[in-house]
mmCIF file of the N, C-alpha and C atoms, coordinates in Angstrom:
data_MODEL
# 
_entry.id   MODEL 
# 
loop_
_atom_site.group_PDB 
_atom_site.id 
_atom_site.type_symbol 
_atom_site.label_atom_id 
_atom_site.label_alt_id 
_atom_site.label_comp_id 
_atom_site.label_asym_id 
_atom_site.label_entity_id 
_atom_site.label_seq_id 
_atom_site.pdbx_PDB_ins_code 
_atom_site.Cartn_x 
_atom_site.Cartn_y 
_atom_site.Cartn_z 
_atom_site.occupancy 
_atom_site.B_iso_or_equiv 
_atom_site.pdbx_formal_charge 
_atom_site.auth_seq_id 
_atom_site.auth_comp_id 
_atom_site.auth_asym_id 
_atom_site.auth_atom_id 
_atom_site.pdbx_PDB_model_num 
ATOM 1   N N  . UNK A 1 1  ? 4.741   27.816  -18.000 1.00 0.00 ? 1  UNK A N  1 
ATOM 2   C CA . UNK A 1 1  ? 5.344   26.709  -18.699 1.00 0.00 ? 1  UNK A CA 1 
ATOM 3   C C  . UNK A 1 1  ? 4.247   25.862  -19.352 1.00 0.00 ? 1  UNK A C  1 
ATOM 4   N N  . UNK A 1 2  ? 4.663   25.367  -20.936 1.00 0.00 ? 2  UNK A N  1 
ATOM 5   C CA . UNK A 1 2  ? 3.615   24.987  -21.326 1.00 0.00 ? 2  UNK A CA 1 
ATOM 6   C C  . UNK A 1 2  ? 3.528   23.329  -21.114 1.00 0.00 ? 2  UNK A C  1 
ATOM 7   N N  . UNK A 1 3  ? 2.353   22.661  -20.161 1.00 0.00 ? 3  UNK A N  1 
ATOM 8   C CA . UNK A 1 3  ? 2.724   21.378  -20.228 1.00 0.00 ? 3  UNK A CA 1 
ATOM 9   C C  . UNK A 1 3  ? 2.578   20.581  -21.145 1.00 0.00 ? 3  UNK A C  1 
ATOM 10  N N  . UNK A 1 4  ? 3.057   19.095  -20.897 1.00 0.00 ? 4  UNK A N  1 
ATOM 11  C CA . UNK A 1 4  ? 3.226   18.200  -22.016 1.00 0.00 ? 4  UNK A CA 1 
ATOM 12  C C  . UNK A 1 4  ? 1.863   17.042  -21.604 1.00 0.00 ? 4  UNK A C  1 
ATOM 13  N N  . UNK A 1 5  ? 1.416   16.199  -22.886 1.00 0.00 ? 5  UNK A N  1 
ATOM 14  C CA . UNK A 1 5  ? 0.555   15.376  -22.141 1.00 0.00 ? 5  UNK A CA 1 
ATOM 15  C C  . UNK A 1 5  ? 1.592   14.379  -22.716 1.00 0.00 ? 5  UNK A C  1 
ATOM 16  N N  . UNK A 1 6  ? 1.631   13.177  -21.627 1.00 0.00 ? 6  UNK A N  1 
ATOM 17  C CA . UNK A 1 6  ? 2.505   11.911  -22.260 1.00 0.00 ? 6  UNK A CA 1 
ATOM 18  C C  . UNK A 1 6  ? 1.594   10.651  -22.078 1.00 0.00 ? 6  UNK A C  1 
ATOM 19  N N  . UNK A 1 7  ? 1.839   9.702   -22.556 1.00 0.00 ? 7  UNK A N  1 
ATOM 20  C CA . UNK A 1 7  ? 1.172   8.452   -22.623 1.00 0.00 ? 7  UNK A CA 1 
ATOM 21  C C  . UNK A 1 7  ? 2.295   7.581   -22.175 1.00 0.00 ? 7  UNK A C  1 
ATOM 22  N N  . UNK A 1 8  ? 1.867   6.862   -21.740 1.00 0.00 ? 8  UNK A N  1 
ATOM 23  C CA . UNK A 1 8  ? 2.462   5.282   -20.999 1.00 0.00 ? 8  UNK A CA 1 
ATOM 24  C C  . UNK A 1 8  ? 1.810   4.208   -21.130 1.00 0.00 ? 8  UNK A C  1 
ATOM 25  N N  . UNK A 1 9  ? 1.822   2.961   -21.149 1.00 0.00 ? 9  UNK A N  1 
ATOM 26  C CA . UNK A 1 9  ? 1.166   1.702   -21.241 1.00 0.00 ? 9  UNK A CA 1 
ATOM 27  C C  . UNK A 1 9  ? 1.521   1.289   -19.586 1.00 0.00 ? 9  UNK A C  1 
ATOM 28  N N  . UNK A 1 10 ? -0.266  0.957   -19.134 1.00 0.00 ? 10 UNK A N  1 
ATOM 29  C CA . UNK A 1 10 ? 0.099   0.380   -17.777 1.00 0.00 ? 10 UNK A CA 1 
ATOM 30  C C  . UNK A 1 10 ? -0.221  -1.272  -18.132 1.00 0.00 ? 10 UNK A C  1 
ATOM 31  N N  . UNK A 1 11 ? 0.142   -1.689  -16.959 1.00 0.00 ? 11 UNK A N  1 
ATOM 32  C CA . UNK A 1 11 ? 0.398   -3.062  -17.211 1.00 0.00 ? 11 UNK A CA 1 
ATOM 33  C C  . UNK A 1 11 ? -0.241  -3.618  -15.776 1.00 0.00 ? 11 UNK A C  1 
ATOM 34  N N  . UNK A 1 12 ? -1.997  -4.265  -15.676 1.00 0.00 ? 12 UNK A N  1 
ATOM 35  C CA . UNK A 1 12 ? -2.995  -4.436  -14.702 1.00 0.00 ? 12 UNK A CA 1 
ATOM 36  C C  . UNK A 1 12 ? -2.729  -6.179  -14.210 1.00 0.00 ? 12 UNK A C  1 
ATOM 37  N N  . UNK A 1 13 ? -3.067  -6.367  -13.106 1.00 0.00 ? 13 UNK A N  1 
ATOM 38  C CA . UNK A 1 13 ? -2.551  -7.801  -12.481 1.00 0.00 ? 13 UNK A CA 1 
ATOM 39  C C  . UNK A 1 13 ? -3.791  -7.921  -11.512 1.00 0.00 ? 13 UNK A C  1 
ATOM 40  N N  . UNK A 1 14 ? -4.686  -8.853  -12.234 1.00 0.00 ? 14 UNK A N  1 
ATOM 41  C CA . UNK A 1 14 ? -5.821  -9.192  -10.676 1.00 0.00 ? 14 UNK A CA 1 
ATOM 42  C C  . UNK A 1 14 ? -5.448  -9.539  -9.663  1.00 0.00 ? 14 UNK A C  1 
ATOM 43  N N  . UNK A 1 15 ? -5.938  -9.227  -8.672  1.00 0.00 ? 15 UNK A N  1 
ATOM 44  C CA . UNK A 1 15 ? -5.075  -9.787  -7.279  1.00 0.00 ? 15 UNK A CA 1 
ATOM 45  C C  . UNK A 1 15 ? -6.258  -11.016 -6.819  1.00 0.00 ? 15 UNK A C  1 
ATOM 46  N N  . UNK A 1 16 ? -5.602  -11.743 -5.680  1.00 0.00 ? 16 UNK A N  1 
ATOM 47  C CA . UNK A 1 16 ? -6.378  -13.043 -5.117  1.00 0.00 ? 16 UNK A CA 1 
ATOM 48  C C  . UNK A 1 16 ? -7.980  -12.206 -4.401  1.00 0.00 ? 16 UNK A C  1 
ATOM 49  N N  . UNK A 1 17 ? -7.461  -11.105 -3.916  1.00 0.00 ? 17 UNK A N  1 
ATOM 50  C CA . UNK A 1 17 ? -8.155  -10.589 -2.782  1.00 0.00 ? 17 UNK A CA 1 
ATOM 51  C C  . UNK A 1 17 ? -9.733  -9.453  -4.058  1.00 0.00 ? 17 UNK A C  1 
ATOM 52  N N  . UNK A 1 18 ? -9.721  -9.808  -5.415  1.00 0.00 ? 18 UNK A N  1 
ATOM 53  C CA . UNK A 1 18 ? -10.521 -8.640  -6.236  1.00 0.00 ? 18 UNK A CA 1 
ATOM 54  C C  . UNK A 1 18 ? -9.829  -7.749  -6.416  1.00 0.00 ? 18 UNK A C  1 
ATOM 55  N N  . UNK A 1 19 ? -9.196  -7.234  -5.865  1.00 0.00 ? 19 UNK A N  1 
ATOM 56  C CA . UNK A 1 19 ? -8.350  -5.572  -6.344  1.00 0.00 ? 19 UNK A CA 1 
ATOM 57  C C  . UNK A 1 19 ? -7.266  -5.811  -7.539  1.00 0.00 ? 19 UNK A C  1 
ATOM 58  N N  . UNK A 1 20 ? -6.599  -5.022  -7.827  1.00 0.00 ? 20 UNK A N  1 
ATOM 59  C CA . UNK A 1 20 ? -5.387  -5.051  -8.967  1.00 0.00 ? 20 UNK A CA 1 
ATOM 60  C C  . UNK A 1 20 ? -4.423  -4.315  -8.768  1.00 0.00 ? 20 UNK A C  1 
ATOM 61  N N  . UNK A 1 21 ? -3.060  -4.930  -9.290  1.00 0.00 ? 21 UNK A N  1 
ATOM 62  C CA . UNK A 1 21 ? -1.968  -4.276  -8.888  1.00 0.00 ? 21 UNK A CA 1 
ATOM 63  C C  . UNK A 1 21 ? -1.263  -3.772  -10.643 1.00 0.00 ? 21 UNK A C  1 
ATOM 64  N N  . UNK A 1 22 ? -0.722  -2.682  -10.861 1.00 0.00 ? 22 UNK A N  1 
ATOM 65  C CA . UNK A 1 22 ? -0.763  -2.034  -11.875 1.00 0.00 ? 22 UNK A CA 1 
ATOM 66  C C  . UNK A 1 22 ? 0.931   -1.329  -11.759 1.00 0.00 ? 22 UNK A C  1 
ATOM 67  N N  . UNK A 1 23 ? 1.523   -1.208  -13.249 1.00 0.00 ? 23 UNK A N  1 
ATOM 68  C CA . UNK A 1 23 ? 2.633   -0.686  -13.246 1.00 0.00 ? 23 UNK A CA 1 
ATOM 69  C C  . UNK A 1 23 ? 2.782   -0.218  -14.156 1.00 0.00 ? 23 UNK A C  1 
ATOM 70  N N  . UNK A 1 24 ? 3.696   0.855   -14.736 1.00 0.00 ? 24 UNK A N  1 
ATOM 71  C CA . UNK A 1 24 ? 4.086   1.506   -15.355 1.00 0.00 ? 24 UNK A CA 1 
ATOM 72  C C  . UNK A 1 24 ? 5.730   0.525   -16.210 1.00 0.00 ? 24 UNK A C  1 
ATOM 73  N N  . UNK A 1 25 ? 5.752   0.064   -16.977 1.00 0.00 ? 25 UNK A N  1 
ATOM 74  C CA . UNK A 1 25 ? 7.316   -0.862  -17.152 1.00 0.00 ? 25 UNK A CA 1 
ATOM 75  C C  . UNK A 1 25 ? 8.520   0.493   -18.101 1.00 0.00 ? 25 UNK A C  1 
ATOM 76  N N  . UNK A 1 26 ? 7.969   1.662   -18.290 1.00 0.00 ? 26 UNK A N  1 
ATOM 77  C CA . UNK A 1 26 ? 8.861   2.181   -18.937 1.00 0.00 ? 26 UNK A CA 1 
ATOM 78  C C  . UNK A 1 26 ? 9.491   3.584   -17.662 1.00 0.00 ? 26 UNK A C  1 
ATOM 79  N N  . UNK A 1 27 ? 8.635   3.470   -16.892 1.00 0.00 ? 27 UNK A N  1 
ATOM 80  C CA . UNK A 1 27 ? 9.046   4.097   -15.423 1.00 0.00 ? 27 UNK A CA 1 
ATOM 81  C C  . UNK A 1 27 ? 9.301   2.998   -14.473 1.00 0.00 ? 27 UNK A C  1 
ATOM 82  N N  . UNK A 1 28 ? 10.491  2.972   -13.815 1.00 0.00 ? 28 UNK A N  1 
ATOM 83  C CA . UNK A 1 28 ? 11.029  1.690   -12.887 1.00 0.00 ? 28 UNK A CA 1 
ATOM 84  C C  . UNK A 1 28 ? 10.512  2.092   -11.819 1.00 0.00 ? 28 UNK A C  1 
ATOM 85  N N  . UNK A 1 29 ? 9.976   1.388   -10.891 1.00 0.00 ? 29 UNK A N  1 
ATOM 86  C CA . UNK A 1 29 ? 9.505   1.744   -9.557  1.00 0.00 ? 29 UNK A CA 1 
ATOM 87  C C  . UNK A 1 29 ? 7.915   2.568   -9.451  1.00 0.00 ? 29 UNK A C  1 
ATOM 88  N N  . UNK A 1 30 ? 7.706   2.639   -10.562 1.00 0.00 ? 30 UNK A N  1 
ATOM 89  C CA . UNK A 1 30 ? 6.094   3.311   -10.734 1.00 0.00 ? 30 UNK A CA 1 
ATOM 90  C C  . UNK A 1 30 ? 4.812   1.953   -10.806 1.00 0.00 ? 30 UNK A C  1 
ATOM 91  N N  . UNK A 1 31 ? 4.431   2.134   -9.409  1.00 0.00 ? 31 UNK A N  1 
ATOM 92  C CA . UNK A 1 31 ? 2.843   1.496   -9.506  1.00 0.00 ? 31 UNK A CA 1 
ATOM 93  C C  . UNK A 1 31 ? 2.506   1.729   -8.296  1.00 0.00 ? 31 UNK A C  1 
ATOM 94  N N  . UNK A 1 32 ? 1.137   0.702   -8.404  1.00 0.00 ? 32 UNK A N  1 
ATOM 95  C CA . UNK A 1 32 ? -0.101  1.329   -7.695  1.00 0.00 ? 32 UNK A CA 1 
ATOM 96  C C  . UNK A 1 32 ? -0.580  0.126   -7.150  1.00 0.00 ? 32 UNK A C  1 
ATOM 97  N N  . UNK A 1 33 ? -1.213  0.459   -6.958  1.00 0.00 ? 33 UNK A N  1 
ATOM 98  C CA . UNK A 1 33 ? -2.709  -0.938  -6.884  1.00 0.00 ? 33 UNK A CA 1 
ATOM 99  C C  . UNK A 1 33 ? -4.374  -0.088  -6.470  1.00 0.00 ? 33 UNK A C  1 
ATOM 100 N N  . UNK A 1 34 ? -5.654  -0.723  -6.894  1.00 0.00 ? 34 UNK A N  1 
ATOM 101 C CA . UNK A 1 34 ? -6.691  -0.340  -6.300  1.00 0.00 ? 34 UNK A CA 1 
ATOM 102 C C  . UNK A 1 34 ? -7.537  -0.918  -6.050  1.00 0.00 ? 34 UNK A C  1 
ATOM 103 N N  . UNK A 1 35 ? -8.729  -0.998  -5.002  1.00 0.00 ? 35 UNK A N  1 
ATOM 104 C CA . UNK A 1 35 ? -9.851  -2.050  -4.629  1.00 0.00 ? 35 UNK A CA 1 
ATOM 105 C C  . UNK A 1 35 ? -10.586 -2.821  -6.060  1.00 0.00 ? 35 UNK A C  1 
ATOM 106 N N  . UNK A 1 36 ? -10.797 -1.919  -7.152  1.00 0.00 ? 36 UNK A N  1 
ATOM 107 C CA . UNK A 1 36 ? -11.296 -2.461  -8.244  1.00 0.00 ? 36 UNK A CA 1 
ATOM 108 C C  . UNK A 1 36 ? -10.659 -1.616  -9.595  1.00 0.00 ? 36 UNK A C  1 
ATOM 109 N N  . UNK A 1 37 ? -10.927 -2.273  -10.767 1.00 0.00 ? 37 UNK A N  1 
ATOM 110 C CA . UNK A 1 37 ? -10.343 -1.361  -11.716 1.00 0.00 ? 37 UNK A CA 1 
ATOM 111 C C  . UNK A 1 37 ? -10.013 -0.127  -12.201 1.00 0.00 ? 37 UNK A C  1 
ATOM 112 N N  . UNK A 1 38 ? -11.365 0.969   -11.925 1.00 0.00 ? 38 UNK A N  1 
ATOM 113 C CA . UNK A 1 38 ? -11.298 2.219   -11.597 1.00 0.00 ? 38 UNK A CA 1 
ATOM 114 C C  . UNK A 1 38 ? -9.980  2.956   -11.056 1.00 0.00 ? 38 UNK A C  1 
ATOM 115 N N  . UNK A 1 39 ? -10.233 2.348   -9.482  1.00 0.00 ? 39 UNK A N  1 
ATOM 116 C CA . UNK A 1 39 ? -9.577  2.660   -8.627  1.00 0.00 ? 39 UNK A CA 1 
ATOM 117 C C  . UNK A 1 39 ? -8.446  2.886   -8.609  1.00 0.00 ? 39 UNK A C  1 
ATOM 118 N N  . UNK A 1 40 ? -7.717  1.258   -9.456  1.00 0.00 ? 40 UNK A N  1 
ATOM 119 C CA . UNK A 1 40 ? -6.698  1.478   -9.803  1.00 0.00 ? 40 UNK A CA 1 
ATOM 120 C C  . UNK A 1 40 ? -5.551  1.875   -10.828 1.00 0.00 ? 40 UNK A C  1 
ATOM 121 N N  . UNK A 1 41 ? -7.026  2.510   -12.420 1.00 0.00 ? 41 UNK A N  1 
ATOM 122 C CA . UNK A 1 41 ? -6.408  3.134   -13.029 1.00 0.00 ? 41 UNK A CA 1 
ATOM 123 C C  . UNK A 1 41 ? -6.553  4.696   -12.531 1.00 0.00 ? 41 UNK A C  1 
ATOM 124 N N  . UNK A 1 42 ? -7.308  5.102   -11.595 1.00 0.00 ? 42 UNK A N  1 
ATOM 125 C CA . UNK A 1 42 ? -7.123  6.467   -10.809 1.00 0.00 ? 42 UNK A CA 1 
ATOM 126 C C  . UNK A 1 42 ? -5.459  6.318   -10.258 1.00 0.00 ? 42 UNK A C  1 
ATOM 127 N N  . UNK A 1 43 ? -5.186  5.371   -9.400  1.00 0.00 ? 43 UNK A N  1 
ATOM 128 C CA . UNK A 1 43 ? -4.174  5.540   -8.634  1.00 0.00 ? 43 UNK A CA 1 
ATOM 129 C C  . UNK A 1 43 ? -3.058  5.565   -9.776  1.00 0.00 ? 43 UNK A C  1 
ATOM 130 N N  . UNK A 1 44 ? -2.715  4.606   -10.357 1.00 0.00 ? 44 UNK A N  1 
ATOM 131 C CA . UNK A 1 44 ? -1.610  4.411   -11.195 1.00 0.00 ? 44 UNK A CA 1 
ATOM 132 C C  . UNK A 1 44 ? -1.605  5.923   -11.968 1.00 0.00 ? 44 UNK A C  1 
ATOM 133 N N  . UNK A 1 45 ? -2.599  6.664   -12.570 1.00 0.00 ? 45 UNK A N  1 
ATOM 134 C CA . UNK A 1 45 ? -2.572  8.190   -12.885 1.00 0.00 ? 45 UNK A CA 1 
ATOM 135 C C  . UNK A 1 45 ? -1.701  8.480   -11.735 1.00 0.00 ? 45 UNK A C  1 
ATOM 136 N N  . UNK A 1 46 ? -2.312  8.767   -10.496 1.00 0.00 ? 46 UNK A N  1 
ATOM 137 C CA . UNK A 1 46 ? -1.435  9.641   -9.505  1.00 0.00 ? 46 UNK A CA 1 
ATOM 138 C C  . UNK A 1 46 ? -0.270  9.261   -9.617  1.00 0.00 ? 46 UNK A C  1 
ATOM 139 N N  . UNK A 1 47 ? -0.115  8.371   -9.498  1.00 0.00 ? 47 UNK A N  1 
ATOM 140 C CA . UNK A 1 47 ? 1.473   7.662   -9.090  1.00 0.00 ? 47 UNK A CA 1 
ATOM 141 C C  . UNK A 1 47 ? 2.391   8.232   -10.245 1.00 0.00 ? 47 UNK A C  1 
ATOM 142 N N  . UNK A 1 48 ? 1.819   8.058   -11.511 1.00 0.00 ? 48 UNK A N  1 
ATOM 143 C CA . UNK A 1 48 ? 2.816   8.526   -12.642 1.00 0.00 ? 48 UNK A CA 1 
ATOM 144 C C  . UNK A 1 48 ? 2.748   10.457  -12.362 1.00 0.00 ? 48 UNK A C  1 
ATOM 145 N N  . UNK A 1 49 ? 2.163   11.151  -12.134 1.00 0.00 ? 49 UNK A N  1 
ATOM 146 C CA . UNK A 1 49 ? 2.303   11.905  -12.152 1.00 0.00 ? 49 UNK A CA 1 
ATOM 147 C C  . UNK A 1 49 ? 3.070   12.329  -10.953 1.00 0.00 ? 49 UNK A C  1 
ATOM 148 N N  . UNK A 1 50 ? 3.107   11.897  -9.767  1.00 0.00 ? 50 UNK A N  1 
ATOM 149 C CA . UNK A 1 50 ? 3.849   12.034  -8.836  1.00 0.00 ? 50 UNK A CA 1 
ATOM 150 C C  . UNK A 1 50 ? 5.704   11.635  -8.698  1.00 0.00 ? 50 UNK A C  1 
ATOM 151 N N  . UNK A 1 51 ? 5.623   10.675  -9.635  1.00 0.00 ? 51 UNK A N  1 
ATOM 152 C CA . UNK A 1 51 ? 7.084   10.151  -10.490 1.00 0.00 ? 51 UNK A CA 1 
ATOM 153 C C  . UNK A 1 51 ? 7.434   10.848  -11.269 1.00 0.00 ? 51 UNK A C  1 
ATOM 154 N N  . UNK A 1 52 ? 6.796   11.249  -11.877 1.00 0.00 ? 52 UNK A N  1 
ATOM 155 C CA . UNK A 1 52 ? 7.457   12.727  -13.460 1.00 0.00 ? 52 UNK A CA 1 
ATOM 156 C C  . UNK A 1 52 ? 7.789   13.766  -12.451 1.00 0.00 ? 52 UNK A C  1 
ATOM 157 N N  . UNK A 1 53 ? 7.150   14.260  -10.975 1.00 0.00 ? 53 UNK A N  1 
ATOM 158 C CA . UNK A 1 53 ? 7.231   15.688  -10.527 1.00 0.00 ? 53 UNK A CA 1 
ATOM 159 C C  . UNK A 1 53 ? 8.783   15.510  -10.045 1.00 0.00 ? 53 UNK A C  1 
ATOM 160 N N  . UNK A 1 54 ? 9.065   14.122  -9.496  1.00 0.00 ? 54 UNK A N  1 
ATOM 161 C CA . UNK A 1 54 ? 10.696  14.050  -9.111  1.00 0.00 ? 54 UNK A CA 1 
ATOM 162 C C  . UNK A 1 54 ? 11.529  13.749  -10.273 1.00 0.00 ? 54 UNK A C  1 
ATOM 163 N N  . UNK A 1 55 ? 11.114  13.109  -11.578 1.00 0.00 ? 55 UNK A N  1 
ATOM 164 C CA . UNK A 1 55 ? 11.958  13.075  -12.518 1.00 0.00 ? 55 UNK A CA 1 
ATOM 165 C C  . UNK A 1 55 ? 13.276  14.636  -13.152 1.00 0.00 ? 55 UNK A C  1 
ATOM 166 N N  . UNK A 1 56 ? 13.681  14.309  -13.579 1.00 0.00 ? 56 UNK A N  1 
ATOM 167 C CA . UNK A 1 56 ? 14.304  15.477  -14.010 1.00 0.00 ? 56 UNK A CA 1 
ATOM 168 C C  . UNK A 1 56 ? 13.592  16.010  -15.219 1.00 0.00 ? 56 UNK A C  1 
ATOM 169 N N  . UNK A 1 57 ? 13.561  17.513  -15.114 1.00 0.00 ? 57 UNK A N  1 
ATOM 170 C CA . UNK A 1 57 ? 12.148  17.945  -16.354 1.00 0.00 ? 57 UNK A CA 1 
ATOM 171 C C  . UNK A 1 57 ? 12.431  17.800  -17.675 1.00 0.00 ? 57 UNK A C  1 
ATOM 172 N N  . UNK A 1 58 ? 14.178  17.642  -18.034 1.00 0.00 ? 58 UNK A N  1 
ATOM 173 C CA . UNK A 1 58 ? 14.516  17.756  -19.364 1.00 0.00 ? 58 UNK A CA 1 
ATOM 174 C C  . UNK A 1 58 ? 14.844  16.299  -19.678 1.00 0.00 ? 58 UNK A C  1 
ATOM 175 N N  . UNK A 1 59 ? 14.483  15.049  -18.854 1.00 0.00 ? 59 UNK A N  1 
ATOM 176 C CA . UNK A 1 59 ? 14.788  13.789  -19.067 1.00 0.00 ? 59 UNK A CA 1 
ATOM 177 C C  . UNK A 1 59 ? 13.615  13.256  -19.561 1.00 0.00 ? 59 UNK A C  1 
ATOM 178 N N  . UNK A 1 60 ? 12.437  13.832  -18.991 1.00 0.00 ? 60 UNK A N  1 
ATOM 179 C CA . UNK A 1 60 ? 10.788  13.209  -19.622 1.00 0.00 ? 60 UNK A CA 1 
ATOM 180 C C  . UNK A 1 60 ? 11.045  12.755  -20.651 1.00 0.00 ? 60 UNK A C  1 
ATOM 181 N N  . UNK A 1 61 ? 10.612  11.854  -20.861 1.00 0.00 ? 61 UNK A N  1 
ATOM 182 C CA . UNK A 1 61 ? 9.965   10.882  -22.551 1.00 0.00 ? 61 UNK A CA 1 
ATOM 183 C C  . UNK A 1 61 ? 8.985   10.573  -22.177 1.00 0.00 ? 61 UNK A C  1 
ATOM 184 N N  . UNK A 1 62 ? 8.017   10.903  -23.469 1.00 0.00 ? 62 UNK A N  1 
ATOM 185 C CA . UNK A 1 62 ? 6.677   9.466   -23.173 1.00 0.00 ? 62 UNK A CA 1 
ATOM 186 C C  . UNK A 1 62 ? 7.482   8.373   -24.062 1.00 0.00 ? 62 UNK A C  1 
ATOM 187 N N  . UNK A 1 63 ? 6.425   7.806   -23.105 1.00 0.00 ? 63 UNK A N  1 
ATOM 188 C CA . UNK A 1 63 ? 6.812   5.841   -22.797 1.00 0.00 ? 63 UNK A CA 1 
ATOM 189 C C  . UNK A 1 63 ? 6.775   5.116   -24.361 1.00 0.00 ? 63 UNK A C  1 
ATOM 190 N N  . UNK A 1 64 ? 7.695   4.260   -24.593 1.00 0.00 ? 64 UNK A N  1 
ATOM 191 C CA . UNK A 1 64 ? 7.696   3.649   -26.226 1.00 0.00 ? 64 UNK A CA 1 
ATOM 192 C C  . UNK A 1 64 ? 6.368   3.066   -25.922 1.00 0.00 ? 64 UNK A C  1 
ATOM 193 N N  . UNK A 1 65 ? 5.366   3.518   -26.750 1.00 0.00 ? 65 UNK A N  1 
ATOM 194 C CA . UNK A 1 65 ? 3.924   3.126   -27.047 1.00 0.00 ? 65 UNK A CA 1 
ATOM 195 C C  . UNK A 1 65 ? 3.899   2.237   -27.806 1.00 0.00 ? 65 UNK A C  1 
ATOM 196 N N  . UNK A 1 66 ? 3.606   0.694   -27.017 1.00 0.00 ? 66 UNK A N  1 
ATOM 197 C CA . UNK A 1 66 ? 3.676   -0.748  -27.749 1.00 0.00 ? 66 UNK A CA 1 
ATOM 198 C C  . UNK A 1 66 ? 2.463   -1.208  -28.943 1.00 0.00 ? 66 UNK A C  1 
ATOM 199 N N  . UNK A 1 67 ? 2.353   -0.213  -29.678 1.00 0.00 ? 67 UNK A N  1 
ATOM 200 C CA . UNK A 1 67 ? 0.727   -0.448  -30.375 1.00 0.00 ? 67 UNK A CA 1 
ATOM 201 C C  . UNK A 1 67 ? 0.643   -1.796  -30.794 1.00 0.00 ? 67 UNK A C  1 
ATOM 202 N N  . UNK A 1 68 ? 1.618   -2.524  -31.421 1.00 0.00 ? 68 UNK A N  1 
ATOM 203 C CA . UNK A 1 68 ? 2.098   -3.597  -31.865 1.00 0.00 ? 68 UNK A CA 1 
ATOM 204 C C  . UNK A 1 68 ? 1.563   -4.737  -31.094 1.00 0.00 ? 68 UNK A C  1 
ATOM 205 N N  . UNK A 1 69 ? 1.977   -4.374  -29.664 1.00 0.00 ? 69 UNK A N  1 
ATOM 206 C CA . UNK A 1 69 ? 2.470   -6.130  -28.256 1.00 0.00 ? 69 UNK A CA 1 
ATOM 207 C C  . UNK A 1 69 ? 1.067   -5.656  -27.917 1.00 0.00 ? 69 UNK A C  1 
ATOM 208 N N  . UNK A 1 70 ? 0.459   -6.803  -27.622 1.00 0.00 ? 70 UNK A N  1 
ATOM 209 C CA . UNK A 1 70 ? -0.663  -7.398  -26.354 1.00 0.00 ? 70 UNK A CA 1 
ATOM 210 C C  . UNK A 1 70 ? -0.265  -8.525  -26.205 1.00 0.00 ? 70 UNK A C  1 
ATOM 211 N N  . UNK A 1 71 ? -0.897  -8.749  -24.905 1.00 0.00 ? 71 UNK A N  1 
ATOM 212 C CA . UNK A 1 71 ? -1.017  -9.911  -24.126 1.00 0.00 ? 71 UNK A CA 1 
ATOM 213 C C  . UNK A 1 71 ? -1.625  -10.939 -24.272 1.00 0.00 ? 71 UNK A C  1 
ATOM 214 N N  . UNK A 1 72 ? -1.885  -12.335 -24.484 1.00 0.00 ? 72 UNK A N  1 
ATOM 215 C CA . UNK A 1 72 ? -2.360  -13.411 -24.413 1.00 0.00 ? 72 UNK A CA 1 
ATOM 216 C C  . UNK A 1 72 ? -2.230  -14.755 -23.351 1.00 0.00 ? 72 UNK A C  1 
ATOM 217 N N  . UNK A 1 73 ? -2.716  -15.053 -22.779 1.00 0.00 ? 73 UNK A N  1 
ATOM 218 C CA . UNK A 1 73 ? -2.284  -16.154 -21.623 1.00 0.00 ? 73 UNK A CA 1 
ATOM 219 C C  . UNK A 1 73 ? -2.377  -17.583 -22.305 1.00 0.00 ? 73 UNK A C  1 
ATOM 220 N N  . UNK A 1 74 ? -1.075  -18.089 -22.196 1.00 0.00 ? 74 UNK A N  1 
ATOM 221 C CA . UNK A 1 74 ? -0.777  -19.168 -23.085 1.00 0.00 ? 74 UNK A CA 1 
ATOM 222 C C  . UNK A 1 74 ? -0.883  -20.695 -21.834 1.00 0.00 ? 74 UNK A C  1 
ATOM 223 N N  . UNK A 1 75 ? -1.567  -21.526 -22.138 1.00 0.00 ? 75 UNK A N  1 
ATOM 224 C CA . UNK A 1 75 ? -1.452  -22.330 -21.151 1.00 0.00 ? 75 UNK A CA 1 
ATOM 225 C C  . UNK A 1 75 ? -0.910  -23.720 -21.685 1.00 0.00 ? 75 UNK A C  1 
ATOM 226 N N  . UNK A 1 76 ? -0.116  -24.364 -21.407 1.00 0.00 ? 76 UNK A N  1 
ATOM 227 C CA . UNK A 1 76 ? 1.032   -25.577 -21.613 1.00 0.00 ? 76 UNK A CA 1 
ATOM 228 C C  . UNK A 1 76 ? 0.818   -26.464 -20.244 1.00 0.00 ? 76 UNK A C  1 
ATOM 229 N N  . UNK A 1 77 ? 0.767   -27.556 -20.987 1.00 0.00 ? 77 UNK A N  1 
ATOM 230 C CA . UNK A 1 77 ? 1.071   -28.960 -19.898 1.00 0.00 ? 77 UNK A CA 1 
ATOM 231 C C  . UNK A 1 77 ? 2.664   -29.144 -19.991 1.00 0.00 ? 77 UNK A C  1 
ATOM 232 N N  . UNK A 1 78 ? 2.974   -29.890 -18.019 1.00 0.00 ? 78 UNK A N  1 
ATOM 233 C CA . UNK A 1 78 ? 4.290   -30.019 -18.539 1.00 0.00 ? 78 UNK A CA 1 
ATOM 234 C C  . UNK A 1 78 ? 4.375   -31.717 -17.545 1.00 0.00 ? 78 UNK A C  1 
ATOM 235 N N  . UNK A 1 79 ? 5.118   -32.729 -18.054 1.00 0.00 ? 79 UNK A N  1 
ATOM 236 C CA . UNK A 1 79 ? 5.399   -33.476 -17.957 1.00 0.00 ? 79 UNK A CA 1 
ATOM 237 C C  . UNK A 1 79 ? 5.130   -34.503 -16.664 1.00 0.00 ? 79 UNK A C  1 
# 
């Protein structure tokens, strides 16, 4: 069987403790976390690939690729 390569946008969250917690938003229930960045774009790999092996094989999509959206942290005073 010939495989597919797919792309996803993960979505990285520093944690209090240095490590990061990481998700997949176009797979529900797909993430990870790892001691440092590496780590945890290693894990979040596994994890998605371990989520596609239970997916159903003829349901796969790669993920709507947001080339468009990034992130910015907007900071507001409030009253």
């Amino acid at each position: 069987m010939k495989q597919k390569i797919l792309q996803y946008d993960a979505v990285f969250e520093k944690e209090a403790d240095g490590g990061y917690s990481v998700w997949i938003p176009d797979l529900p229930g797909c993430a990870s976390q790892g001691d440092n960045l590496e780590q945890a774009i290693e894990n979040i790999k596994e994890a998605t690939e371990l989520y596609l092996e239970d997916a159903d094989i003829d349901k796969i999509e790669e993920g709507n690729l947001h080339k468009d959206r990034f992130i910015v942290p907007v900071q507001v005073s409030t009253p």
